[in-house]
N, C-alpha and C positions, 0 to 999 in steps of 0.2 A: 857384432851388432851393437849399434848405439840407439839408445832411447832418452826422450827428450821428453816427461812428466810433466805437466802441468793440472794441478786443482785446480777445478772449472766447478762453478754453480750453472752451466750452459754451455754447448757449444756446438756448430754446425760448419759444414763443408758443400759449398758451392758449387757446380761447377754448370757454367754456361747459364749461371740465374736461377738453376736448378738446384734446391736442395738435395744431396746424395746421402747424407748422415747426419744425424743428430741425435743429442744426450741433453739429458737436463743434469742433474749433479754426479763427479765422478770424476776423472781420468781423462785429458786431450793428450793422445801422445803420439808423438812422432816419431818412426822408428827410419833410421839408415842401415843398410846390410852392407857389408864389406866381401870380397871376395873367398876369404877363410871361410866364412861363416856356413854353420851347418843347420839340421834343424834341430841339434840338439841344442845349439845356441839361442834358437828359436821361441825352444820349447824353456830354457832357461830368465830365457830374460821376458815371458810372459808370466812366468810362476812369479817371479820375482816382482813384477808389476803388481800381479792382483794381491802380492800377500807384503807388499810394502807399507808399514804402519803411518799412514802421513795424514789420516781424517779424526777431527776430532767429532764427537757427539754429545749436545746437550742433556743426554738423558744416563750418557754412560760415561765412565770417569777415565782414563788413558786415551790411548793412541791406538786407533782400528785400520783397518784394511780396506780395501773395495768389497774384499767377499766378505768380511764383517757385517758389512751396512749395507751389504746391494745394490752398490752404486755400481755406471756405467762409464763403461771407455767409450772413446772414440778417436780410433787409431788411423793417423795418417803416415805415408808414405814418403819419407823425403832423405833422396841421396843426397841432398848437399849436405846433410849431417857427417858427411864425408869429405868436406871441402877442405884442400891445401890455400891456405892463405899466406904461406911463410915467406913467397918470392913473389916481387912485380906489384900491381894492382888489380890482376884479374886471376878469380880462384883456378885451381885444377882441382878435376874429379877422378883423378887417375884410381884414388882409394874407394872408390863409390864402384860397388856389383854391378856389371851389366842388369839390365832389364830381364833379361831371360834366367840370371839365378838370380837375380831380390825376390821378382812379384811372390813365386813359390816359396820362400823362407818367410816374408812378409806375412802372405796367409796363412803360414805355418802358426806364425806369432799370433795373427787374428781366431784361428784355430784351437789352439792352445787355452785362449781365455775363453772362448765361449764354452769348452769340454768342461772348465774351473767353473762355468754357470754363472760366467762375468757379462751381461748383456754387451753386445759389444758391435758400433758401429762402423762404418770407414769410410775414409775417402775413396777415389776413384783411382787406380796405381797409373802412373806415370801421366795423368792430366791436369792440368791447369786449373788450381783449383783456389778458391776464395775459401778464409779459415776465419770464421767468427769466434769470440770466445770471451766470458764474462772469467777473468782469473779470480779463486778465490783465496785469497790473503794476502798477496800472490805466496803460491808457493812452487818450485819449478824443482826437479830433480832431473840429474842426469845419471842416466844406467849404463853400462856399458860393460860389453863378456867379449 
């Protein structure tokens, strides 16, 4: 599994004009599943999301967590986190899960942080979706098990 972090002061998920998710400060993340992948992988790289030190606090001095500060994910869905771009000019997604074992690991992931008492919202798995998002500093991390 790959995740793709983004500090957000905002952010929401679209789909069809419709809001399906949104956060105000916390966590935009994008998670791809690959074919290996279990839910212990799952369940791995959502621990390691919410307890990743990367927020800072005016009132407290170091480096805190999500579940430090109660801030909120909002976790999208995207195999092209899985894209081959090494030949040609058009990607292959050969390394990207079928739809029938990501959506179940994905929710696993989503799962996972909400048991952690991570508020946690989502896109829509496998639709068309519009990603709003105000980055904060930017700060961008990639996760990957």
């Amino acid at each position: 599994m790959r995740a793709l972090l983004q500090r957000v002061r905002e952010a929401r998920v679209e789909v069809g004009g419709e809001t399906v998710g949104a956060i105000s400060s916390g966590l935009l993340i994008f998670v791809g599943v690959t074919h290996s992948d279990t839910p212990e992988t799952a369940k791995w790289l959502a621990e390691k999301s919410a307890r990743l030190r990367i927020f800072e606090h005016p009132e407290r001095s170091g480096q805190h967590s999500l579940l430090d500060l109660g801030l909120e994910v909002l976790a999208v869905s995207q195999f092209t986190l899985y894209s081959n771009t090494n030949k040609g000019r058009r990607p292959g997604y050969d390394e990207a899960a079928p739809p029938e074992v990501a959506e179940p690991l994905f929710n696993h992931f989503v799962q996972v942080l909400r048991k952690l008492g991570v508020s946690t919202a989502t896109g829509r798995f496998g639709a068309e979706m519009q990603v709003h998002l105000v980055n904060n500093g930017p700060v961008t991390h990639w996760l990957e098990r």
